[in-house]
N, C-alpha and C positions, 0 to 999 in steps of 0.2 A: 639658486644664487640670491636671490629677492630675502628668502628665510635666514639664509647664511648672514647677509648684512643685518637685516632686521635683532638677529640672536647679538652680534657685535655692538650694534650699537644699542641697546640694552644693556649690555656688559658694560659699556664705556659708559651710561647715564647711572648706572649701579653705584661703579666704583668712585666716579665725579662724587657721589650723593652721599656714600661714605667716609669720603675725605674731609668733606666739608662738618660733616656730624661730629666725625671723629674730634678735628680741628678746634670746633666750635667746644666742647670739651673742655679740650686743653685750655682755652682761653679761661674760660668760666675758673678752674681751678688755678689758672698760673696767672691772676692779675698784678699787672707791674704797678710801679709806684708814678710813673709818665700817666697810666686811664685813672687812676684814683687822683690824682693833681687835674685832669682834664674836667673829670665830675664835680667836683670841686668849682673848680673855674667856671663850669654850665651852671651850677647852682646858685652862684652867685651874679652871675651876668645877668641869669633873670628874673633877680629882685626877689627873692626868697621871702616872702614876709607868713608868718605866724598863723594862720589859719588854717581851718577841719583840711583841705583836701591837699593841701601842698604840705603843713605836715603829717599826713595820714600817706601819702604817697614818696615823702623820703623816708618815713618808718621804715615801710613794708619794703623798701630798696626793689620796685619793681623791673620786671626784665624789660632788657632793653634787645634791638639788633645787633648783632657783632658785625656782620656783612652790608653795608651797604643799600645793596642790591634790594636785597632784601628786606629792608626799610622803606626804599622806596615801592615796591609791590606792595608790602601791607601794612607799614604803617599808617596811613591813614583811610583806614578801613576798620569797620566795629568786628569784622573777626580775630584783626591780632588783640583787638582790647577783651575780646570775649577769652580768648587763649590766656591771657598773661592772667584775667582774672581767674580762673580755672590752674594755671598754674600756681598762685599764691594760697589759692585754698587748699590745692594739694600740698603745700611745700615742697615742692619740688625744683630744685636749686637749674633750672634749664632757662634759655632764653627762647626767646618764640621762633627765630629760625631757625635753633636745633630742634624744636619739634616739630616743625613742618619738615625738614630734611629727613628725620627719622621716620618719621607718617610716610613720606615718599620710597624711601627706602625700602620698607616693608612693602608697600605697593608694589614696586620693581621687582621686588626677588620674586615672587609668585608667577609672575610675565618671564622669567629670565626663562623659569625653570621649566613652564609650562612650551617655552616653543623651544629648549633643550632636552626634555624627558616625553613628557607628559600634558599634552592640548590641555585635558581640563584640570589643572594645577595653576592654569590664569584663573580660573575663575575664583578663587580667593585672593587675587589684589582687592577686592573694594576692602574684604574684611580686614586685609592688611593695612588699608589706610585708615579705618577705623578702630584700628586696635587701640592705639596711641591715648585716645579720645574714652576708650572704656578703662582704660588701666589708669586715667586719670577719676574718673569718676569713682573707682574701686577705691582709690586713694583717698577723696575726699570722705568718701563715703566712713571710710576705717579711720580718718583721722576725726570726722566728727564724731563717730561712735565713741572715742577714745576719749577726747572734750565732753563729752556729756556724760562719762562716767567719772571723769576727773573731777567735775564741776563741783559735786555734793560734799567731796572731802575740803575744795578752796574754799568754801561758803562756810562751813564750820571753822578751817583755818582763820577767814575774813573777820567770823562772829569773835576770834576770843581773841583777833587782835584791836577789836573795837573795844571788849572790854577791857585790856589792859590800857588802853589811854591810848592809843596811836592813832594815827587821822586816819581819815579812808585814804588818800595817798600812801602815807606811806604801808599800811593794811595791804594795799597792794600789790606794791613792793616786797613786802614779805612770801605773799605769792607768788612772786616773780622766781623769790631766791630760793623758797624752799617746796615748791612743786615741778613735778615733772613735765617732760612738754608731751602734749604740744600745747596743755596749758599755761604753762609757763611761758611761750614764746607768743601767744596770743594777748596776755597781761603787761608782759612788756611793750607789744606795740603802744596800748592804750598809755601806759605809764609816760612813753618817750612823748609821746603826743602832748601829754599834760605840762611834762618838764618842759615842752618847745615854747608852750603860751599857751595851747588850742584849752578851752573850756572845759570842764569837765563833763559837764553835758554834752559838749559836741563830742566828746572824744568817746564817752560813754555810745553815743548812737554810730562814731564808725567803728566800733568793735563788732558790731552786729558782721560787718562789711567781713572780716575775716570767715569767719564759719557762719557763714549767714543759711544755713541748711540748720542749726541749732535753735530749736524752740528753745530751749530749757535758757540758754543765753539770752534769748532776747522778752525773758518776761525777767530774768534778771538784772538788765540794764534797765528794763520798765520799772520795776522795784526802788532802783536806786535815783532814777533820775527824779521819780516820783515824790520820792523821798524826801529829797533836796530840795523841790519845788513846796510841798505843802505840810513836811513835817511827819513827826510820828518816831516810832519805834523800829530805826533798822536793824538790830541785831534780832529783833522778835521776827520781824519779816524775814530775816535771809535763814533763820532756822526751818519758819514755816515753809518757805521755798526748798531747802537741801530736802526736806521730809517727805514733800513732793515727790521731788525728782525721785528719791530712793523707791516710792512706792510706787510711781510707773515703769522704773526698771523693772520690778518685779515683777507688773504683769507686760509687758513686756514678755520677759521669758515663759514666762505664761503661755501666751501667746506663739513664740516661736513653738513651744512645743508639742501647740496644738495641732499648728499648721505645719510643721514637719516631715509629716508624711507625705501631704498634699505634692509640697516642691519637691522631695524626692522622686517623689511619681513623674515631674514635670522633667526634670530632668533626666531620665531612666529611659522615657519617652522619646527625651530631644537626641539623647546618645546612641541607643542603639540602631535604629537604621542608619548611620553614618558609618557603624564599625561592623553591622553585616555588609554593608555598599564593599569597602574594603578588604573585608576576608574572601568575599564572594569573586573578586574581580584580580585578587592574588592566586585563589585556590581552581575559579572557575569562570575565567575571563571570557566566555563564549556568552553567559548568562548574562553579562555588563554590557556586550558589543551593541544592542540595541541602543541603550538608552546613551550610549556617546557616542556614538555613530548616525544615528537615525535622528532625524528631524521630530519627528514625535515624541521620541524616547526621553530626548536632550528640554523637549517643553515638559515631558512628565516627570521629569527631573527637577527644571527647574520650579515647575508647579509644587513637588512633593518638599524641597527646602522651603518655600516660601512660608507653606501650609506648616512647617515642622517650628518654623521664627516665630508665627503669628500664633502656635498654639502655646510654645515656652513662654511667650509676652505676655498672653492671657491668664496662662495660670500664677505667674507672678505679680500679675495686680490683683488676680483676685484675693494669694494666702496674704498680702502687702497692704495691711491691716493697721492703719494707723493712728496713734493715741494722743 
């Protein structure tokens, strides 16, 4: 009876958590003209004035709560600010209670499933709650990779629009209109920033703030700001810089292809006792009853995932060679 409600009310914190995700959604894509007049009205109420952080944070139009609730739980705590930052680096168009909703979510189904099928099918909620969290870093990850091979074509654009006579703003701007994103939506924020009043230096160093995982950007705002302060030759710098970056991409791949093999190994390693665990306990589930049944089985269990995490982590800092 105890398991029967336990499964129910499960099911009932599932669907609660889905609704709410779902919901939160729809809001994000169906904004009325009443929250855009309301924003509006917030932003002017609290004296809006022209500098790095207040115009660098209506730029980036960072997320907000939809619920309440849920505002008051985590908004004033450094994990929703570590969230919303991690979501604008990913660009990922979510507010921070649909990603906690959806972290939870995932967590739930693994417990639904596990005390409706299968005992140890809970033991994947942590990884469910952490999923959220990895697929955001994959993001960041892919969109800076993208940014820094974007970078060396904007710099040559930058260079021959200094030489036709245009200012470094509007130099820019030409990057803005005629590169792809997520370059382009990266030059915009700075652009919007400069047009509001903010400095060009300041606006130059909260660009770092966008892809701030981006070496190659942040000796490029060094370049420029440098520039501006004591003079010189910036189209000869941003050359020598694009020449740079193209020759560390190089070894770079270099590199990956050295190390290749290494992570394949790592991963070959981390895969396969998880899919003999599974064919073994489909084909020959007498052979599995120890180790999820028995108190020892279930520690050398858990010991051998542990030891399988800690060995996939090692080998990926060791081939994780960085220039």
């Amino acid at each position: 009876m105890n398991i029967l409600i336990a499964k129910l009310v499960l099911c009932i914190i599932c669907s609660i958590l889905t609704f709410f995700c779902v919901l939160n959604i729809c809001l994000y894509f169906h904004l009325d003209e009443k929250d855009i007049v309301q924003r509006l009205l917030s932003v002017k109420n609290h004296g809006y004035s022209a500098n790095k952080k207040n115009a660098h944070n209506f730029a980036i139009s960072r997320r907000n709560f939809h619920f309440s609730i849920f505002s008051k739980l985590f908004g004033k705590i450094k994990f929703a600010d570590s969230v919303k930052s991690l979501l604008d680096q990913a660009d990922i168009p979510w507010q921070v209670d649909t990603f906690i909703i959806f972290s939870l979510i995932l967590c739930v189904i693994p417990l639904v499933l596990g005390l409706l099928f299968l005992p140890v099918i809970a033991l994947l909620a942590p990884l469910g709650l952490f999923l959220p969290f990895l697929y955001i870093r994959y993001k960041i990850k892919k969109r800076t990779d993208l940014f820094t091979q974007q970078l060396p074509d904007a710099l040559d654009l930058l260079c021959n629009a200094l030489r036709a006579g245009h200012s470094l703003f509007s130099a820019f701007e030409i990057i803005v209109n005629e590169m792809p994103d997520p370059i382009s939506r990266v030059f915009k924020i700075m652009t919007d920033e400069i047009a509001l009043g903010v400095d060009t230096k300041d606006a130059m160093r909260a660009l770092q703030e966008t892809v701030p995982n981006s070496v190659d950007l942040r000796f490029f705002t060094t370049v420029v700001i440098l520039q501006r302060e004591i003079g010189g030759n910036l189209i000869k710098l941003l050359e020598i810089l694009a020449a740079t970056i193209r020759e560390r991409f190089k070894m770079i791949g270099q590199l990956k292809a050295q190390t290749m093999q290494a992570k394949l190994s790592g991963v070959i390693v981390s895969v396969i006792p998880p899919v003999i665990a599974v064919i073994l306990f489909f084909m020959a589930p007498e052979y599995m009853d120890y180790l999820i049944h028995h108190t020892w089985g279930k520690i050398s269990l858990g010991v051998s995932i542990f030891l399988m995490i800690v060995g996939f982590i090692l080998i990926n800092k060791i081939t994780d060679i960085e220039i």
